[in-house]
GUVEXDREN-687679 format. One line per field, with one value per residue (C-alpha): residue number from 1; residue in three letters; y, x, z. Coordinates in pm, 1 decimal. Layout:
i: [NUM	...]
aa: [ALA	...]
py: [Y	...]
px: [X	...]
pz: [Z	...]
END
This chain:
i: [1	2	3	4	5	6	7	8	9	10	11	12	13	14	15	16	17	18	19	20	21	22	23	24	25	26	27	28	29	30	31	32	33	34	35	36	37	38	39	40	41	42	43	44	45	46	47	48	49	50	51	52	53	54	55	56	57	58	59	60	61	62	63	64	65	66	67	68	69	70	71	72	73	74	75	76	77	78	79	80	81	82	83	84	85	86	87	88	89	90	91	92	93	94	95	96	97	98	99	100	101	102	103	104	105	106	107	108	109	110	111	112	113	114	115	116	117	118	119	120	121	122	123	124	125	126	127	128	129	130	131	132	133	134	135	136	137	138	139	140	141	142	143	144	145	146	147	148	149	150	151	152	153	154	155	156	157	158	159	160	161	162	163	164	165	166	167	168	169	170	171	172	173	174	175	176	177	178	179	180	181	182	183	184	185	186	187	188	189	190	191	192	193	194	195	196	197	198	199	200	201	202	203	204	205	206	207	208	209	210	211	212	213	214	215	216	217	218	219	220	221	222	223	224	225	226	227	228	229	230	231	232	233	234	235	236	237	238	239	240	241	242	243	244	245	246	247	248	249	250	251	252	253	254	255	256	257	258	259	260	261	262	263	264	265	266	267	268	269	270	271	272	273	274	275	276	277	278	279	280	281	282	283	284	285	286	287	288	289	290	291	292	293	294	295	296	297	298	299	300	301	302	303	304	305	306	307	308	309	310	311	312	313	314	315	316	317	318	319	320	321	322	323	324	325	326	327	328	329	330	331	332	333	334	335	336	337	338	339	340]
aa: [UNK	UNK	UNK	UNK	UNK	UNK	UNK	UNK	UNK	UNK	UNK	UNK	UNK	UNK	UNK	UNK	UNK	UNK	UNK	UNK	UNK	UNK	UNK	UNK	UNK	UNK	UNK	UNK	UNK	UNK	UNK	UNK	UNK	UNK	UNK	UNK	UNK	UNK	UNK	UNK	UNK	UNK	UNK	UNK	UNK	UNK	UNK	UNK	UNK	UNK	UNK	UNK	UNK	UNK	UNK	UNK	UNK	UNK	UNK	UNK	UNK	UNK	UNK	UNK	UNK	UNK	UNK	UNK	UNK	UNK	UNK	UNK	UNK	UNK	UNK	UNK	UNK	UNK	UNK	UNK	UNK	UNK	UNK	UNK	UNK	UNK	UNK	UNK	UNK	UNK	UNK	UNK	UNK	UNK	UNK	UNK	UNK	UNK	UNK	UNK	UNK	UNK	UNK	UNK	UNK	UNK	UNK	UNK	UNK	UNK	UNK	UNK	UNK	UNK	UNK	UNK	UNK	UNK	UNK	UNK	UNK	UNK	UNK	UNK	UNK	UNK	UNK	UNK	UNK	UNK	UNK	UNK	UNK	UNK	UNK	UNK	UNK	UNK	UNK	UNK	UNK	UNK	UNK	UNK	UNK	UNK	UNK	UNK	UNK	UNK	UNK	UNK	UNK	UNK	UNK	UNK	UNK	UNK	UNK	UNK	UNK	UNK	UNK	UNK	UNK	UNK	UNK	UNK	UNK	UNK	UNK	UNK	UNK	UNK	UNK	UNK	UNK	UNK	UNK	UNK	UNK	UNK	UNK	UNK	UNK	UNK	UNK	UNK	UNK	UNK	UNK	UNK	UNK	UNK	UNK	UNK	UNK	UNK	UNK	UNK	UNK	UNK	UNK	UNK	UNK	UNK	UNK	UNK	UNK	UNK	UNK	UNK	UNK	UNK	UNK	UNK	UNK	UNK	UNK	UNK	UNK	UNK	UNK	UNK	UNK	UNK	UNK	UNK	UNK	UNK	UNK	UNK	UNK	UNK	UNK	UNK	UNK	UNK	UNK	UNK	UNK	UNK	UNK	UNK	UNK	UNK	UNK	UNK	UNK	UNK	UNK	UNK	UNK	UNK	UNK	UNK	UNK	UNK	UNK	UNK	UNK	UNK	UNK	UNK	UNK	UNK	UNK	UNK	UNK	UNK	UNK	UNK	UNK	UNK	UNK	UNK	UNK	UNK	UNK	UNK	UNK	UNK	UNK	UNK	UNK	UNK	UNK	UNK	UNK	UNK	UNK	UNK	UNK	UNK	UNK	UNK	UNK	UNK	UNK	UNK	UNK	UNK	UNK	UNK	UNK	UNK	UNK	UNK	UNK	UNK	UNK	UNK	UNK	UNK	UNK	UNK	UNK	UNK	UNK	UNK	UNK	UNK	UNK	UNK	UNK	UNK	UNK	UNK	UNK	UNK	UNK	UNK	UNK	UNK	UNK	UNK	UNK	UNK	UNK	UNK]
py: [4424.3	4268.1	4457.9	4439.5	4565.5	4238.4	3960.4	3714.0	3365.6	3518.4	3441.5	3065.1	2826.9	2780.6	2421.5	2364.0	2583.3	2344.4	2061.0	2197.2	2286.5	1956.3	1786.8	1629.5	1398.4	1621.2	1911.3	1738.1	1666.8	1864.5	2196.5	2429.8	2260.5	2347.4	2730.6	2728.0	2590.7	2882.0	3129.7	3015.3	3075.9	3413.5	3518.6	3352.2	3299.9	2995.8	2993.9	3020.0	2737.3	2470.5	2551.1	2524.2	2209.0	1994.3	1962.6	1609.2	1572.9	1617.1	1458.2	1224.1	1556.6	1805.3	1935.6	2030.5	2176.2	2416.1	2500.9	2648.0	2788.9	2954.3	3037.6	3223.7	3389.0	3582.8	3630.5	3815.0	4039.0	4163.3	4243.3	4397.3	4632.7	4705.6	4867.5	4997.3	5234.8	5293.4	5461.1	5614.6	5364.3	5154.4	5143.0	5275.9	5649.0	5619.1	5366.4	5597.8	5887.9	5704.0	5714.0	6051.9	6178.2	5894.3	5898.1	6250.5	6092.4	5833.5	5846.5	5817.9	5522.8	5349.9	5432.4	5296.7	4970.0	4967.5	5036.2	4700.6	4463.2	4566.3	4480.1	4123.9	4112.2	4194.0	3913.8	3659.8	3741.3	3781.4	3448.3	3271.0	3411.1	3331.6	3059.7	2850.0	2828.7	2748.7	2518.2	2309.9	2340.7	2625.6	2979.8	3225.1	3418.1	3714.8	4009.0	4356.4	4656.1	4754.8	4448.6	4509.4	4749.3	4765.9	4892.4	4603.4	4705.0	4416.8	4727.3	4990.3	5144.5	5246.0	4962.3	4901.3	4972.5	5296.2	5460.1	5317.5	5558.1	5841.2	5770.4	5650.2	5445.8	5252.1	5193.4	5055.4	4777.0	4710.2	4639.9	4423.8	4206.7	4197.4	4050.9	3826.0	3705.4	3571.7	3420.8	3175.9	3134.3	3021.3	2735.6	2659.9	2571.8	2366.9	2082.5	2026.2	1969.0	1676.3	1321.6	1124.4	928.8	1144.9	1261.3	1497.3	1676.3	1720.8	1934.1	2114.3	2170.6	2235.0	2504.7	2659.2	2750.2	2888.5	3129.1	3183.2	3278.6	3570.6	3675.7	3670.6	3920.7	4178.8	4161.3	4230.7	4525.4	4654.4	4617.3	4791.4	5086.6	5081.7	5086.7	5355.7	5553.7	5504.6	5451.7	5455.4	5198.2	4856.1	4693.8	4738.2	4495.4	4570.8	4186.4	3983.1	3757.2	3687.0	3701.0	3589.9	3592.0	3763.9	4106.4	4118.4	3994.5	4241.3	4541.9	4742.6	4954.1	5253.5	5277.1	5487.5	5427.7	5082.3	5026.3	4697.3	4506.3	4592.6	4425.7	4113.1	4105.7	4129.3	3853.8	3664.1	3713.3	3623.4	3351.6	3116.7	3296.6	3224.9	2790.0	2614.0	2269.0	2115.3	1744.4	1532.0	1222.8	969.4	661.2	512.8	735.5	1120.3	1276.1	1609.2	1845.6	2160.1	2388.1	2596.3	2322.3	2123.4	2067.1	2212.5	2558.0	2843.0	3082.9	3326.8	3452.7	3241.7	3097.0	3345.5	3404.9	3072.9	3052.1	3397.7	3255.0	2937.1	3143.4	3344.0	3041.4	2899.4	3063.1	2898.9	2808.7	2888.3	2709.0	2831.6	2857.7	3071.6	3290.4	3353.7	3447.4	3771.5	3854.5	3803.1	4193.6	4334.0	4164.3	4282.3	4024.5	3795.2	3475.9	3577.1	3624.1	3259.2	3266.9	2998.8]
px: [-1866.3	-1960.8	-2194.1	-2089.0	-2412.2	-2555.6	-2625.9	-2323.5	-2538.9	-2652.0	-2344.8	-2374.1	-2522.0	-2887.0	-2850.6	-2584.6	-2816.3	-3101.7	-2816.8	-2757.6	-3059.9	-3201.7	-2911.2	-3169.7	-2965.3	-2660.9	-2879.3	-3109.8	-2947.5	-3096.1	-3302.6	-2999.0	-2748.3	-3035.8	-3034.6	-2672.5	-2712.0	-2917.5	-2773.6	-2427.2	-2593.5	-2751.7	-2415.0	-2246.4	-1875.8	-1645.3	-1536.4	-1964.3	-2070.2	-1746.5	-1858.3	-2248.4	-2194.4	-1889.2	-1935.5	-2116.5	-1947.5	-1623.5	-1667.9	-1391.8	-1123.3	-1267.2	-917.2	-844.7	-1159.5	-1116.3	-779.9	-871.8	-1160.8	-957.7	-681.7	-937.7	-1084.3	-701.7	-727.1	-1063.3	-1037.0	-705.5	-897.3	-1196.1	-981.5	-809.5	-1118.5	-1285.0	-913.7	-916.8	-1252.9	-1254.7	-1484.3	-1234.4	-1290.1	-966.5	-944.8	-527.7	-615.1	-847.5	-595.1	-352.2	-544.3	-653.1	-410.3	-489.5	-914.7	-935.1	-775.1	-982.0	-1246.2	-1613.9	-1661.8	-1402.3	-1502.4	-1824.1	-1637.3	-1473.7	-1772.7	-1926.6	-1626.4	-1590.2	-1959.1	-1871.5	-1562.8	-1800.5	-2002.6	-1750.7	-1570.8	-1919.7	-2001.1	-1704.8	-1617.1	-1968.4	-2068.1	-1846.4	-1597.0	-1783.0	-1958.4	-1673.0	-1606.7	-1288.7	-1258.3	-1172.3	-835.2	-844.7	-807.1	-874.5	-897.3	-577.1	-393.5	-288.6	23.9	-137.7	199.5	348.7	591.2	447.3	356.3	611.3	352.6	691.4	679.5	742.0	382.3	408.0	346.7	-36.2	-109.2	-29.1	-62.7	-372.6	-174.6	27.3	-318.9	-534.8	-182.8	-187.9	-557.3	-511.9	-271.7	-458.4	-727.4	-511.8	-385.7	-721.1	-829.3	-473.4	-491.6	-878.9	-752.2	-433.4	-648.0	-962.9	-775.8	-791.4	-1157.2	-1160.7	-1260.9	-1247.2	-1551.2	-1800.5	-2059.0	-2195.9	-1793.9	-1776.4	-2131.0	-1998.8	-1667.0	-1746.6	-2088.8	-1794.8	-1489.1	-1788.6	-1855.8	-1521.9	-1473.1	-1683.3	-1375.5	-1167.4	-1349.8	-1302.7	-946.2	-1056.1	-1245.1	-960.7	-751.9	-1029.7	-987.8	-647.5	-597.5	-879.3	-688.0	-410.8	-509.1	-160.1	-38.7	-25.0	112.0	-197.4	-510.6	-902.7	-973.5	-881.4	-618.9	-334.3	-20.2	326.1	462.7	672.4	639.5	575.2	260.6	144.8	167.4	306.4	476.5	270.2	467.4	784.9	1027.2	880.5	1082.8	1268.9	1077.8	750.7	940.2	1041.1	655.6	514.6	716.5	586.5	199.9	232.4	519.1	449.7	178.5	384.8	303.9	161.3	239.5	-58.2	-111.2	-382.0	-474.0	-459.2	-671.8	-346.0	-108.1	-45.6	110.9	248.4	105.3	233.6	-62.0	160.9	282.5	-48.9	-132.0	-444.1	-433.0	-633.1	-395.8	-301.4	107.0	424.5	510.7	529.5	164.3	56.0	260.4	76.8	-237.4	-127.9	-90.8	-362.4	-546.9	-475.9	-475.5	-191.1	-270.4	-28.2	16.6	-38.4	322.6	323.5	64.7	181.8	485.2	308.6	91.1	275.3	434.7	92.7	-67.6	94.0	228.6	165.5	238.4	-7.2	-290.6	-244.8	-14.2	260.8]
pz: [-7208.1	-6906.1	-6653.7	-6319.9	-6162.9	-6316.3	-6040.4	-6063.5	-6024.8	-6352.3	-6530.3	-6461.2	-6701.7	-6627.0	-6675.2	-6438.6	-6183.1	-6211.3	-6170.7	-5853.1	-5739.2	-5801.4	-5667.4	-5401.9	-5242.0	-5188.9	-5056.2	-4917.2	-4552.2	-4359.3	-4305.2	-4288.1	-4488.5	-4747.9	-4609.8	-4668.2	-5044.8	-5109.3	-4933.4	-5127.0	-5483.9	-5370.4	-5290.0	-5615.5	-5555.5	-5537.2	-5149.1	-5073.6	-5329.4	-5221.3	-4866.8	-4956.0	-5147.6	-4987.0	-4639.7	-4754.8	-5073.2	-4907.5	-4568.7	-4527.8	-4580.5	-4366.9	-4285.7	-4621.6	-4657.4	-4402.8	-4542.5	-4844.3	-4685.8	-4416.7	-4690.0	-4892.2	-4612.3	-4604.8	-4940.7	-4956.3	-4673.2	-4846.0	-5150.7	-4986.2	-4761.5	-5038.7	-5209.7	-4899.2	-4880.8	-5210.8	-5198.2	-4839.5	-4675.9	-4430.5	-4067.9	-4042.2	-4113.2	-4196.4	-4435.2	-4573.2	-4641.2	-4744.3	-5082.6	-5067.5	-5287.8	-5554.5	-5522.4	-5622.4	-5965.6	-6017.3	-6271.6	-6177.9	-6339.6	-6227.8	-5877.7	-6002.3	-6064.3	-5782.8	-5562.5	-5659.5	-5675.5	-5306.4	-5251.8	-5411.5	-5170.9	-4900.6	-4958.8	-4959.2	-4675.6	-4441.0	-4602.3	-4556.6	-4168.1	-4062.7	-4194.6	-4408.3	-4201.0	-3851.2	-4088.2	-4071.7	-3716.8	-3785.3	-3714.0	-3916.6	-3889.8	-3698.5	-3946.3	-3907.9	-4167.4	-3993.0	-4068.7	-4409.7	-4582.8	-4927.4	-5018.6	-4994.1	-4696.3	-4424.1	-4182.2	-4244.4	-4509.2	-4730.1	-4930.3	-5336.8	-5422.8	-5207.8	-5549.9	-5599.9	-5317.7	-5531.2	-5869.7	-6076.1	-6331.1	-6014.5	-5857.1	-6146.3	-6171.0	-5840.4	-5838.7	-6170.6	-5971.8	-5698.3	-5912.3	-6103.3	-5796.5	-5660.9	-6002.0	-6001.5	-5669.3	-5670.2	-5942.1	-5784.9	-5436.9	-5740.3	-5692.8	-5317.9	-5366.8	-5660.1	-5561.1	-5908.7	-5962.7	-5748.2	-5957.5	-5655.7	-5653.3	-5980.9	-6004.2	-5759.3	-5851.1	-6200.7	-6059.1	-5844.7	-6149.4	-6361.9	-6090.6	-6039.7	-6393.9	-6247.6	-6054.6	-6357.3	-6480.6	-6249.4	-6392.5	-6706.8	-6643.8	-6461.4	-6759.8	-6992.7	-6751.1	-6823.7	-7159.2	-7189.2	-6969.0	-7182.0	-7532.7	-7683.5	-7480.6	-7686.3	-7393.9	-7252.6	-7323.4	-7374.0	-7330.5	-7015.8	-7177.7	-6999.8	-7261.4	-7175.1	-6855.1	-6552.5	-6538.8	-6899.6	-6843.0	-6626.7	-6897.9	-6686.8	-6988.1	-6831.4	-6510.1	-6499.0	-6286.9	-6099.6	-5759.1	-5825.4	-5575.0	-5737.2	-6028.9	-5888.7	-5721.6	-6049.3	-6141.5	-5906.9	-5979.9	-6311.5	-6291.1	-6519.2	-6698.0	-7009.2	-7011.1	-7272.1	-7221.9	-7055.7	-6882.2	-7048.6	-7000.0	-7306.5	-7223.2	-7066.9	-6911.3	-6820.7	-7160.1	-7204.5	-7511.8	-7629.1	-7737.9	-7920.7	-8169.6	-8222.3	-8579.7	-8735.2	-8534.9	-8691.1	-8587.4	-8813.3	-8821.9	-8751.9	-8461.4	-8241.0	-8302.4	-8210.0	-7896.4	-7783.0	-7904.8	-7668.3	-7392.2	-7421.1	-7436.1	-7071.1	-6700.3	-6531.1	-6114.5	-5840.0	-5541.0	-5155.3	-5133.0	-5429.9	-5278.0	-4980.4	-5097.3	-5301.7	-4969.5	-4748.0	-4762.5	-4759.8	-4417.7	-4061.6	-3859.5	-4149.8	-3931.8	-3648.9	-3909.0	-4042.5	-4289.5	-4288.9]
END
């Protein structure tokens, strides 16, 4: 089981540390670029390592640079006021009792948990307002604790996850989303950053999806909470796999009575979720392969149980349109604060 009191640059393969650290003639630009290379691995997460790392590597696309830094910037303040609510620590005392009812159910040591994903969300988002993103000559969006509806409702706080306010098995989904969220949304935004045939991007892109396997598995301590809670439950998982898709996918076989839009929402998280043909290339062209036909599987059952291993096997990206179109109901004014 993962211990999330354990430093997160720990996680990352020594040898891809030392990689990066003796990466001379990418950190080696100046005095603070240097400053900002170690202050990125101290903190350990993707948006502080790309932003450490790429403002040489990726140079000639600054712009898009500062998108997805910007971008993630939204994404991390929703998750950090999320858990400074749920525990009674926002700036903003309504936020605070809006999960009164809920804290008093949580377990202590899930509110253990929670405690120090929020410090991890911390991090990022002090990181990435000041210093990544001035780093690239942007500015971050204006967000305060009071711009977000964590039910969903974009401000009218009567939204369809209204119920995570009130009820411990609504809360710990919700926060599983939430997480889930971040982890396809980190991949989907991967991409932006790749420049074929530079050695110094690929260190860093590859240093920066380890650590945000780190992310990931938030999620699956989440889900371990859940299934603990709820030992009956099949539907739930004690691992971190992702299996099937929709609202399916979510295991959300605890929740009675789910307002339809928290339905269609789910749906949307984990859209896709379900894939398993994957583009390769072949030595000649893009080609299509289904991993849940390949020959020579080890997968024991029929079919089915090799498309669910298949599944399992793969966590699917979403795009920023895709992305938006989840947060968008929990952030105020959602245009104002950036969002397209």
């Amino acid at each position: 089981m993962t211990n999330l009191n354990q430093p997160i640059l720990d996680t990352v393969d020594p040898e891809i540390v030392d990689r990066l650290v003796t990466r001379r003639d990418a950190i080696r630009k100046g005095a603070s670029m240097s400053s900002f290379v170690a202050a990125g691995m101290a903190m350990g997460s993707v948006p502080v390592l790309l932003a450490a790392l790429s403002k040489d590597v990726f140079a000639q696309t600054p712009s898009a640079i500062l998108d997805v830094l910007q971008f993630a910037f939204i994404l991390e303040n929703l998750e950090n006021e999320f858990y400074r609510a749920v525990l009674g620590t926002s700036a903003v005392a309504a936020q605070n009792a809006a999960f009164a009812t809920v804290r008093a159910q949580i377990p202590a040591t899930a509110q253990q948990t929670f405690a120090q994903i929020q410090k991890h969300e911390q991090q990022h988002t002090d990181f990435l307002g000041h210093v990544a993103i001035p780093l690239f000559g942007g500015t971050a969006p204006s967000l305060s604790a009071n711009d977000f509806d964590f039910t969903g409702g974009n401000g009218s706080g009567n939204g369809p996850f209204l119920q995570a306010t009130t009820r411990l098995d609504h809360l710990l989904l919700v926060a599983q989303a939430v997480e889930d969220t971040g982890v396809r949304a980190y991949k989907g935004q991967a991409g932006r950053l790749l420049i074929n045939g530079n050695d110094q991007a690929d260190v860093a892109l590859e240093s920066a999806l380890r650590i945000h396997s780190v992310e990931a598995r938030h999620a699956a301590k989440i889900r371990r909470i859940r299934r603990s809670l709820n030992m009956g439950d099949t539907s739930l998982r004690f691992s971190g796999y992702v299996s099937g898709g929709g609202v399916g996918a979510a295991g959300a076989g605890n929740i009675s009575n789910p307002p339809a839009a928290a339905v269609a929402a789910l749906g949307l998280i984990y859209d896709g979720e379900d894939n398993t043909v994957h583009t390769v290339f072949n030595g000649v062209a893009a080609a299509n392969i289904d991993a849940a036909t390949l020959s020579g599987m080890d997968v024991i059952g029929d079919a089915s149980a090799r498309r669910d291993a298949a599944m399992m096997a793969f966590d699917e990206p979403l795009t920023k349109d895709q992305v938006v179109a989840i947060v968008r109901g929990f952030i105020k004014d959602d245009a104002a604060r950036g969002l397209p």
